[in-house]
ChimeraX commands (.cxc) that place a marker at each C-alpha (Angstrom):
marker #1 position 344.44,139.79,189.70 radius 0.5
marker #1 position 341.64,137.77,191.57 radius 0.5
marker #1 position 339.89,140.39,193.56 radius 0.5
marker #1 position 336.00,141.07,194.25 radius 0.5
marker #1 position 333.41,143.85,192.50 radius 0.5
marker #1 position 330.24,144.69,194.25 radius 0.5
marker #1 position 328.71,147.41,192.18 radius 0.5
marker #1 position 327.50,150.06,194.67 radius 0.5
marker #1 position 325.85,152.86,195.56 radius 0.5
marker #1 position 327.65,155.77,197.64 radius 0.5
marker #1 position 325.14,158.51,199.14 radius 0.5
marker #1 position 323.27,159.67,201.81 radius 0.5
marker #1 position 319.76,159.56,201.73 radius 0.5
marker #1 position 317.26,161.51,204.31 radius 0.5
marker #1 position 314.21,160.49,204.90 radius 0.5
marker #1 position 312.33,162.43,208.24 radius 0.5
marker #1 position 314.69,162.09,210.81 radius 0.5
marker #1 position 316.20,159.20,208.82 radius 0.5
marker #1 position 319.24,159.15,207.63 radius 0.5
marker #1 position 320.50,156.07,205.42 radius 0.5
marker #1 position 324.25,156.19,205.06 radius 0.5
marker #1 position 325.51,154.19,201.48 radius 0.5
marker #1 position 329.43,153.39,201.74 radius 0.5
marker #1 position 331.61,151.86,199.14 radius 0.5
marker #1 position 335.67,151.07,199.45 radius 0.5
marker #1 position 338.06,148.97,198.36 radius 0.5
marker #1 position 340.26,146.70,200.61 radius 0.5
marker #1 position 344.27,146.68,200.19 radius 0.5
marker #1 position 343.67,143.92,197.79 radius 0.5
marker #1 position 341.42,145.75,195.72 radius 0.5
marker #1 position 338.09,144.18,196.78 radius 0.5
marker #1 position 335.36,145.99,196.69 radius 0.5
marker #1 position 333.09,146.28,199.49 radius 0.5
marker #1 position 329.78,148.16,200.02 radius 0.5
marker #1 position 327.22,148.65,202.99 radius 0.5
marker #1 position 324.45,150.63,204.13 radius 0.5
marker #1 position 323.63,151.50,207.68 radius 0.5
marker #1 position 320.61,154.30,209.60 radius 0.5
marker #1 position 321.22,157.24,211.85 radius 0.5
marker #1 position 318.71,159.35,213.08 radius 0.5
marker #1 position 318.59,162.98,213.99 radius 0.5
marker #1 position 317.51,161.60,217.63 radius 0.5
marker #1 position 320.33,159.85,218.33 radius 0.5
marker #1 position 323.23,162.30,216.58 radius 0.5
marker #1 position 321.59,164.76,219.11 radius 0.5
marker #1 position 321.53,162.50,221.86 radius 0.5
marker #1 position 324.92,161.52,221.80 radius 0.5
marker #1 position 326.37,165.36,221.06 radius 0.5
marker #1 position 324.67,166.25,224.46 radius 0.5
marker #1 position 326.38,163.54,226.05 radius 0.5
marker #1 position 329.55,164.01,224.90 radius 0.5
marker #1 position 329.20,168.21,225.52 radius 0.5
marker #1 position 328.06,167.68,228.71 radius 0.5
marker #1 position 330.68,165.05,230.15 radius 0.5
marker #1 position 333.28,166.22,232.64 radius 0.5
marker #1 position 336.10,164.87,233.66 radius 0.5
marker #1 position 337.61,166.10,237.24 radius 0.5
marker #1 position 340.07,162.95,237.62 radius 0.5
marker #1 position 342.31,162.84,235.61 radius 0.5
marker #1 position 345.74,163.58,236.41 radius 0.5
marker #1 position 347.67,163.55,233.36 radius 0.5
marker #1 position 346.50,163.99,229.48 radius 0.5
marker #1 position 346.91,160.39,228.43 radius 0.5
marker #1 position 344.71,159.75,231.53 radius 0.5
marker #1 position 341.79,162.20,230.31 radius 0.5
marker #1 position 341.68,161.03,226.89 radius 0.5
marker #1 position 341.57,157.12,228.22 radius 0.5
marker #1 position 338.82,158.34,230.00 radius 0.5
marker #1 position 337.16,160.19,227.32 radius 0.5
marker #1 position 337.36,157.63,224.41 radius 0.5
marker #1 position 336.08,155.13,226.84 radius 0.5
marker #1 position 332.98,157.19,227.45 radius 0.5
marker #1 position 332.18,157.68,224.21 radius 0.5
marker #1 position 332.71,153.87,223.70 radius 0.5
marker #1 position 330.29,153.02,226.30 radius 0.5
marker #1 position 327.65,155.66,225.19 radius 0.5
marker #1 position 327.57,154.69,221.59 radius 0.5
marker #1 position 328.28,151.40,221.23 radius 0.5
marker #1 position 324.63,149.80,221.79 radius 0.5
marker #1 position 323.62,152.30,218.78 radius 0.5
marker #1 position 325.82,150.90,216.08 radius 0.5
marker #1 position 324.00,147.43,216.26 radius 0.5
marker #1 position 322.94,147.74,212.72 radius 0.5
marker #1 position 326.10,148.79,211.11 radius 0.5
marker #1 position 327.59,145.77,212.88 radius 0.5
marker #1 position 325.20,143.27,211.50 radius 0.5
marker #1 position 325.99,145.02,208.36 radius 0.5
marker #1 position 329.51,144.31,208.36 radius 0.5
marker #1 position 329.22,140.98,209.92 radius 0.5
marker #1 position 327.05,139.93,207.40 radius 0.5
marker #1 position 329.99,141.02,204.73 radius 0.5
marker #1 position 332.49,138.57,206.57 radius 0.5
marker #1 position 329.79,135.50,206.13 radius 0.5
marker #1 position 328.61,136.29,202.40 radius 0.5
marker #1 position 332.51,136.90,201.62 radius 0.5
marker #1 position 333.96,134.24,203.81 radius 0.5
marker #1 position 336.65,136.45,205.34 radius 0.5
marker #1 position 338.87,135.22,208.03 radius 0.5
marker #1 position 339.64,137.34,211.06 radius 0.5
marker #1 position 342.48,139.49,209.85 radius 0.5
marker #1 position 340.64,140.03,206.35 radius 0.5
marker #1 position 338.08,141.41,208.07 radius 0.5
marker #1 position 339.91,143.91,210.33 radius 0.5
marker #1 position 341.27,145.18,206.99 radius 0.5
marker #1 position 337.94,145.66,205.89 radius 0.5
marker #1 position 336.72,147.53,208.86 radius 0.5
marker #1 position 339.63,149.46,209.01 radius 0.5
marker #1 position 339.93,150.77,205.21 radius 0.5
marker #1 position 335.90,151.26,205.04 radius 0.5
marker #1 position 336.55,154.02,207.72 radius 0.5
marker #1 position 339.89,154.83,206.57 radius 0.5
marker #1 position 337.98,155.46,202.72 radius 0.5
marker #1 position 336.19,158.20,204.51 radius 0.5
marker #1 position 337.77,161.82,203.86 radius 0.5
marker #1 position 339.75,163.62,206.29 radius 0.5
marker #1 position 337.81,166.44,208.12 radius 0.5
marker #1 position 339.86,168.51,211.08 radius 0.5
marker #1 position 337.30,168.47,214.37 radius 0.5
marker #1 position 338.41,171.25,216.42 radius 0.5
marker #1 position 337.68,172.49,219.77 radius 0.5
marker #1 position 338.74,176.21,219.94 radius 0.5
marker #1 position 341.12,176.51,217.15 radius 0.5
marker #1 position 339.57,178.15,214.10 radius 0.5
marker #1 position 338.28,176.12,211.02 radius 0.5
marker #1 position 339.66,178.88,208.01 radius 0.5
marker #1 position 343.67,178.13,208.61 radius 0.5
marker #1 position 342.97,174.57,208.55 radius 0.5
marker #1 position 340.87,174.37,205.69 radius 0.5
marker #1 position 343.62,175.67,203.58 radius 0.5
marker #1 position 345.71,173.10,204.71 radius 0.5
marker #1 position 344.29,169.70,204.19 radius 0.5
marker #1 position 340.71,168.41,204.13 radius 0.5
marker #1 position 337.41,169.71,205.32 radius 0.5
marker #1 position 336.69,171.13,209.30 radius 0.5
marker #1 position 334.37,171.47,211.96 radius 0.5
marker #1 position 334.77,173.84,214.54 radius 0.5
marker #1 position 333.50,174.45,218.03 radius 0.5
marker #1 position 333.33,171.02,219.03 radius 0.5
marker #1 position 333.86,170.31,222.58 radius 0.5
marker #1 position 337.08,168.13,223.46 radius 0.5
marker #1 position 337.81,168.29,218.87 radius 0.5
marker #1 position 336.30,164.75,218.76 radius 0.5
marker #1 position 333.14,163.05,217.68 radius 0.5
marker #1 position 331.35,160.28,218.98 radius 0.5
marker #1 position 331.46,157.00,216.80 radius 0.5
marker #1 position 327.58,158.33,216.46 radius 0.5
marker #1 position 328.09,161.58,215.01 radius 0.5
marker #1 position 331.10,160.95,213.21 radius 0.5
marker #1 position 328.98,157.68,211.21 radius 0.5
marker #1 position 326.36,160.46,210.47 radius 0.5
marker #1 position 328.27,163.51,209.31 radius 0.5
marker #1 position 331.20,161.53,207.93 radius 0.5
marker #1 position 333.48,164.10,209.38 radius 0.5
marker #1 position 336.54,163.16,211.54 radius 0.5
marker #1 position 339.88,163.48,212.32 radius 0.5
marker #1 position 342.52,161.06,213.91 radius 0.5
marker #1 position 340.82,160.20,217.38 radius 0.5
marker #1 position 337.35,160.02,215.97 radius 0.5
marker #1 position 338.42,157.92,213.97 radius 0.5
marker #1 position 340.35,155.32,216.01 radius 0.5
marker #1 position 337.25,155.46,218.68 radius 0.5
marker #1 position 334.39,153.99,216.01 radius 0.5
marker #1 position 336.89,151.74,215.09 radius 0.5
marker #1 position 337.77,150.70,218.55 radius 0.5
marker #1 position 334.23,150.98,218.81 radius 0.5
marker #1 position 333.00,148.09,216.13 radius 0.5
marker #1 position 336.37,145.74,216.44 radius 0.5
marker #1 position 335.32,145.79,220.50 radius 0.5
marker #1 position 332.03,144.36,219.94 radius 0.5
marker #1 position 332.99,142.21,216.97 radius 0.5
marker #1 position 335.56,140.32,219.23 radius 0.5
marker #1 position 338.96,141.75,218.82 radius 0.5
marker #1 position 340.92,143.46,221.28 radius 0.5
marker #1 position 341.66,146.97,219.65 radius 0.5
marker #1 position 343.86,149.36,221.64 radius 0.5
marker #1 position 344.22,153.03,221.10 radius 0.5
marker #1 position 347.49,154.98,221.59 radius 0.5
marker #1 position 347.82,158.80,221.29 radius 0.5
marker #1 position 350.59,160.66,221.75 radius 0.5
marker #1 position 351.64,164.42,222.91 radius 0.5
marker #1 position 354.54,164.82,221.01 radius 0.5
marker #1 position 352.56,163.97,217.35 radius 0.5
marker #1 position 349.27,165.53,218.31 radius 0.5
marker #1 position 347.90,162.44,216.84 radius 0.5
marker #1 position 345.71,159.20,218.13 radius 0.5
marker #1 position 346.46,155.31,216.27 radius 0.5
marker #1 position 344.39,151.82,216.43 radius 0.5
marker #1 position 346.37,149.08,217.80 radius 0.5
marker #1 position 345.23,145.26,217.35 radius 0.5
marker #1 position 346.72,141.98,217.62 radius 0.5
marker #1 position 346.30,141.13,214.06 radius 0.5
marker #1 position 349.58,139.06,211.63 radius 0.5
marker #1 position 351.55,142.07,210.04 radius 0.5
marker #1 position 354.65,142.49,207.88 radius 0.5
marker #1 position 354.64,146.20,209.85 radius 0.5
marker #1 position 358.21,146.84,212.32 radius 0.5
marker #1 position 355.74,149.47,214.76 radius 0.5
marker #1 position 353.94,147.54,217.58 radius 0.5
marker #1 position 354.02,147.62,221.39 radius 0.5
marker #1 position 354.00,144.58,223.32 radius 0.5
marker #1 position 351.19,142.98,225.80 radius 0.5
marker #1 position 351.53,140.02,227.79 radius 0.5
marker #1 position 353.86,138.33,224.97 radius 0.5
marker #1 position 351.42,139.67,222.11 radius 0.5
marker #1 position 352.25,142.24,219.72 radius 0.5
marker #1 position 349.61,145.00,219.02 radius 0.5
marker #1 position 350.24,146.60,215.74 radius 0.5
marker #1 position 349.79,150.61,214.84 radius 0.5
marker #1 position 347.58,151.40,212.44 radius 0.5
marker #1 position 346.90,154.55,210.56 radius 0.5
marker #1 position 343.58,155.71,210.42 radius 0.5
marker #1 position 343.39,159.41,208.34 radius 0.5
marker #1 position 343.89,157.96,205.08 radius 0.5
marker #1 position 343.25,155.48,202.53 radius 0.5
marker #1 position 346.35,153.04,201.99 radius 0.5
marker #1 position 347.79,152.60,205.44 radius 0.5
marker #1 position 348.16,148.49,206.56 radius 0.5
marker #1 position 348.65,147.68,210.13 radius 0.5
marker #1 position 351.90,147.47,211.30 radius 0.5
marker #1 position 353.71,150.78,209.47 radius 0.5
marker #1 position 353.43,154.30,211.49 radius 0.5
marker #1 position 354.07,157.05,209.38 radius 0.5
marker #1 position 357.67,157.77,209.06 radius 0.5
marker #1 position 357.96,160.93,210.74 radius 0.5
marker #1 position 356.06,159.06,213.99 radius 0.5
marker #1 position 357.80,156.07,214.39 radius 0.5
marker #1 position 359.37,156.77,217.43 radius 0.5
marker #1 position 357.52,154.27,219.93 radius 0.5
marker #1 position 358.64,155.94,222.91 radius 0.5
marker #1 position 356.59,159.06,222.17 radius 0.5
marker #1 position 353.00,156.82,222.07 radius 0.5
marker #1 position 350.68,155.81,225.22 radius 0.5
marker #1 position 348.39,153.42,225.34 radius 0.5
marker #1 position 345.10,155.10,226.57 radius 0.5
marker #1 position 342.55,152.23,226.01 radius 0.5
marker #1 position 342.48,148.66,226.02 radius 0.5
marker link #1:1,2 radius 0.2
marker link #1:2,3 radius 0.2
marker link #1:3,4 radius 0.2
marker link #1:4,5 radius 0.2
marker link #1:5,6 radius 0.2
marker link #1:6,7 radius 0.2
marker link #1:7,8 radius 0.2
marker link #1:8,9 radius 0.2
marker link #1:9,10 radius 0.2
marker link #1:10,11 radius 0.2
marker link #1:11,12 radius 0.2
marker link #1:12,13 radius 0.2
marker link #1:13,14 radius 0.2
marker link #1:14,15 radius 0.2
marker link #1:15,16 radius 0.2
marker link #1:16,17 radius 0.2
marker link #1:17,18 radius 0.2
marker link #1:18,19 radius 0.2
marker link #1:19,20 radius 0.2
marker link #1:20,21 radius 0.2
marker link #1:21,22 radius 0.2
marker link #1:22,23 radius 0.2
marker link #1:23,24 radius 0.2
marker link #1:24,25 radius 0.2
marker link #1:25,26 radius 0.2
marker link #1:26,27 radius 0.2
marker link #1:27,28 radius 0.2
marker link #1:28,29 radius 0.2
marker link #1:29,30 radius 0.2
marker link #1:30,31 radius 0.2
marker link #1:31,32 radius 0.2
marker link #1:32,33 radius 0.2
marker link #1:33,34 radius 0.2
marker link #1:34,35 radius 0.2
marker link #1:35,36 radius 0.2
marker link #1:36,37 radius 0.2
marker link #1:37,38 radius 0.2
marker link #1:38,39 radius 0.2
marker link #1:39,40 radius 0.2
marker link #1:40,41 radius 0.2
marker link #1:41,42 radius 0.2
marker link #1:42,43 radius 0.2
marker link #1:43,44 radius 0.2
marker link #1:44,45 radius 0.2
marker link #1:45,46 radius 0.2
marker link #1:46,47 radius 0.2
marker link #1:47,48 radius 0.2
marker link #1:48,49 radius 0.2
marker link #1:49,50 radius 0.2
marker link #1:50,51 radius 0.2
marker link #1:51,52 radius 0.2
marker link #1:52,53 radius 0.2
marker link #1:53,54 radius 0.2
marker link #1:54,55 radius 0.2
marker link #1:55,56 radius 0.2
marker link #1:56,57 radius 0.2
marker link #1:57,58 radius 0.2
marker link #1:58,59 radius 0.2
marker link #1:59,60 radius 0.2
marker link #1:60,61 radius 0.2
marker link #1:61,62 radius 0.2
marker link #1:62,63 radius 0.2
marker link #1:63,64 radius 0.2
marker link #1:64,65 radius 0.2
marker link #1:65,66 radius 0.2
marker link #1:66,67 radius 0.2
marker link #1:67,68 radius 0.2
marker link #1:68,69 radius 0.2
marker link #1:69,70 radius 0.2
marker link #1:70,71 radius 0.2
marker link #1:71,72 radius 0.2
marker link #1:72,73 radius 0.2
marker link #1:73,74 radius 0.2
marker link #1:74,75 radius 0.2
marker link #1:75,76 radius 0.2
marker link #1:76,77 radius 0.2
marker link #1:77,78 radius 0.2
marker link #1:78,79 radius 0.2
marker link #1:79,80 radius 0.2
marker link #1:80,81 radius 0.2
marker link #1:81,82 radius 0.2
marker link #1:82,83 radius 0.2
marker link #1:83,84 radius 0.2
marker link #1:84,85 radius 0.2
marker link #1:85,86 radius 0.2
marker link #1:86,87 radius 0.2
marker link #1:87,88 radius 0.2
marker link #1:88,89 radius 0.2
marker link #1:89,90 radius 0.2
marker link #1:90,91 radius 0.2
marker link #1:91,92 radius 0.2
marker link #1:92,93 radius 0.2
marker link #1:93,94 radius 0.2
marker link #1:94,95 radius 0.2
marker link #1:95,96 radius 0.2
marker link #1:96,97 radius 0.2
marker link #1:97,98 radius 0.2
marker link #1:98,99 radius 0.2
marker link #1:99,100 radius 0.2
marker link #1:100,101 radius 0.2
marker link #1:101,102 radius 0.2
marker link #1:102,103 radius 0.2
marker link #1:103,104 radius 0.2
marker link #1:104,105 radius 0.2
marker link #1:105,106 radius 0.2
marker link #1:106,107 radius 0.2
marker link #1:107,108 radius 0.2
marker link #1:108,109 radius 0.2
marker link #1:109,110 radius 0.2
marker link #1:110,111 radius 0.2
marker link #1:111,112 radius 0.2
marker link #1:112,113 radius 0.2
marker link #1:113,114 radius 0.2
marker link #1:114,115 radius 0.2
marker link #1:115,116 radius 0.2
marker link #1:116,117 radius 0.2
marker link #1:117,118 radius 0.2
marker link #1:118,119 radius 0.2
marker link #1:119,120 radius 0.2
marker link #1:120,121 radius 0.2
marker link #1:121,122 radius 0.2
marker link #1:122,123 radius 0.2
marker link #1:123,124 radius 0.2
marker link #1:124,125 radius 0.2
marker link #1:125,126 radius 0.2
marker link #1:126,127 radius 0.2
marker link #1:127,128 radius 0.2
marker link #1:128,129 radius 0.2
marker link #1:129,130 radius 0.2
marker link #1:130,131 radius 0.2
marker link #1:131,132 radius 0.2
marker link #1:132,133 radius 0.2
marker link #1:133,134 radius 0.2
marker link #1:134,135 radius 0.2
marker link #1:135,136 radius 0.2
marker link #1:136,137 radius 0.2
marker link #1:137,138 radius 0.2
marker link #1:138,139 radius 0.2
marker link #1:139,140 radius 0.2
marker link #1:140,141 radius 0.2
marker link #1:141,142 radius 0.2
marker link #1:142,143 radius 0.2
marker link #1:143,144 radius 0.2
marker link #1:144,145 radius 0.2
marker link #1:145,146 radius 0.2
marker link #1:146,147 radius 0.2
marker link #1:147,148 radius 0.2
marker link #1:148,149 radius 0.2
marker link #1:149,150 radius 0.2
marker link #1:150,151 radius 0.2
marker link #1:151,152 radius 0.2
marker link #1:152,153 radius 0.2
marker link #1:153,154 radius 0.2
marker link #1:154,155 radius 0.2
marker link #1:155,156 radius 0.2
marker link #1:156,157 radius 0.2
marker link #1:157,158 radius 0.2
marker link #1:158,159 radius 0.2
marker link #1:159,160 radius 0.2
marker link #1:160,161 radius 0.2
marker link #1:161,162 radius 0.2
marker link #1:162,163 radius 0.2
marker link #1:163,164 radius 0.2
marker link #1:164,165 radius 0.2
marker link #1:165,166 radius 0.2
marker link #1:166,167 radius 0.2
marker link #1:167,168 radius 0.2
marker link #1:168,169 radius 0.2
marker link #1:169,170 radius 0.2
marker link #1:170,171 radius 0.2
marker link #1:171,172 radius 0.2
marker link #1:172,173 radius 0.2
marker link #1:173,174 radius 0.2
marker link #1:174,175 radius 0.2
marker link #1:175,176 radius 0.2
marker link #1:176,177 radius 0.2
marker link #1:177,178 radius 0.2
marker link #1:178,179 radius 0.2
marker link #1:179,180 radius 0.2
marker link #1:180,181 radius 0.2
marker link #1:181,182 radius 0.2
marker link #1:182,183 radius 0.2
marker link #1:183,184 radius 0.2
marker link #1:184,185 radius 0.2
marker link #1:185,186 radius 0.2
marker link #1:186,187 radius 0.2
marker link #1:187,188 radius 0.2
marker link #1:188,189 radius 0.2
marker link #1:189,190 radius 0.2
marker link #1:190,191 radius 0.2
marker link #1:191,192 radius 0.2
marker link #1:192,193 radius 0.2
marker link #1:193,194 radius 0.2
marker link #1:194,195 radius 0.2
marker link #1:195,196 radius 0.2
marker link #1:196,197 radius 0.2
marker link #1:197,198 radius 0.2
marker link #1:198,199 radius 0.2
marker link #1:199,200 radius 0.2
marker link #1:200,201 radius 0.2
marker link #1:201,202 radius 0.2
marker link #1:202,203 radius 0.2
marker link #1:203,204 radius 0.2
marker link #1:204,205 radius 0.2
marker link #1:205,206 radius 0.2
marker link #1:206,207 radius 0.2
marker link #1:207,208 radius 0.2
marker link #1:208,209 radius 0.2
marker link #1:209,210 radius 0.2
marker link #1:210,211 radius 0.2
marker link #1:211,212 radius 0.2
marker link #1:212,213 radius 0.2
marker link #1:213,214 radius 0.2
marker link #1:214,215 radius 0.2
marker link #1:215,216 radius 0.2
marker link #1:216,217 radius 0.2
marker link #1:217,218 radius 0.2
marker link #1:218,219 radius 0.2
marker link #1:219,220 radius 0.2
marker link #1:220,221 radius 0.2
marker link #1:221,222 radius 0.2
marker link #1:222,223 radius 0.2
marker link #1:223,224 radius 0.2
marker link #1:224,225 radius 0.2
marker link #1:225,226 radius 0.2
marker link #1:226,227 radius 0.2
marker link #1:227,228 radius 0.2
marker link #1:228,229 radius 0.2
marker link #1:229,230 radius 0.2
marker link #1:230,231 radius 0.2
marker link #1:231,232 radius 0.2
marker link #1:232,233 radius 0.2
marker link #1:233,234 radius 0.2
marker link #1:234,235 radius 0.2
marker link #1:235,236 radius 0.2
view
């Protein structure tokens, strides 16, 4: 099999109020990838104040709120990736990867990142025993693209908003879906896919993706959520 090996390093490294974040994953074609990006203490606490203290009084349904929400989160955080996004972008030039190579390479380097439940009231010890690792008392059970690149912690929403996050200022045109009756959040994006689950805009086809776990290509919902009539579209 042709495929690429970049040997790596995977840690986290603190330095002051430095923290330098060492990722390495492999693509769905077995390429290996590996990048390094900074967060500081200043800005993780920055953007949890934020994100405890915003309110939302408009909102008239739950799909509205959580539009709402991601957005905010996108707007507050994405001028503080910059340097995971040259990071990345610097991956597609070395590695001469076309525009749906690198979404798949965005996509699995978060999706390479362990499950962690983020909960709002619910508590952590029930979960635990379930699947993956937990944080608790978090307002709204999400984290900002911010704290989530920092702790490596995150669930299904936290998830889709970094990634909506970096494709958004890399040029694509992610969407996000979540839906009630799954208790679960998806990417969309306009990418070529073998997948059957999309949603149509203006003639285009967005495909689902799943975010939780290594392994998932755009296009295929998992099979117990493949009912399209139970997803919104929250963000474009």
């Amino acid at each position: 099999m042709d495929y690429k090996y970049e040997e790596c390093s995977e840690e986290q490294t603190k330095s002051s109020s430095i923290l330098i974040t060492s990722r390495s994953w492999q693509d769905f074609s077995y390429n290996q990838y590996c990048t390094n990006y900074i967060t500081t203490e200043q800005s993780f606490d920055k953007m949890e104040s934020l994100r405890n203290n915003y309110e939302d009084p408009y909102s008239q349904t739950s799909e509205e709120f959580w539009g709402r929400l991601y957005n905010e989160l996108y707007q507050q955080n994405k001028n503080r990736i910059t340097g995971l996004l040259d990071s990345l972008d610097a991956i597609k030039v070395r590695r001469k990867l076309d525009n749906s190579d690198f979404a798949n390479m965005i996509v699995t380097f978060v999706q390479d990142i362990p499950y962690a439940y983020i909960l709002d009231q619910a508590d952590c010890d029930e979960q635990e025993s379930v699947f993956g690792g937990c944080v608790e008392n978090v307002k709204y059970g999400i984290l900002s693209p911010i704290e989530f690149l920092h702790t490596l912690k995150g669930d299904c929403d936290t998830r889709t908003v970094l990634l909506y996050t970096i494709l958004k200022e890399l040029g694509y045109e992610p969407k996000i879906a979540v839906s009630n009756a799954y208790e679960h959040s998806v990417l969309l994006l306009n990418i070529p896919s073998g997948g059957n689950d999309y949603v149509y805009d203006k003639s285009r086809k967005f495909y689902f993706w799943e975010t939780t776990a290594p392994g998932w290509q755009v296009g295929i919902l998992p099979p117990d959520m493949r009912n399209i009539g139970n997803w919104d579209v929250v963000l474009n």
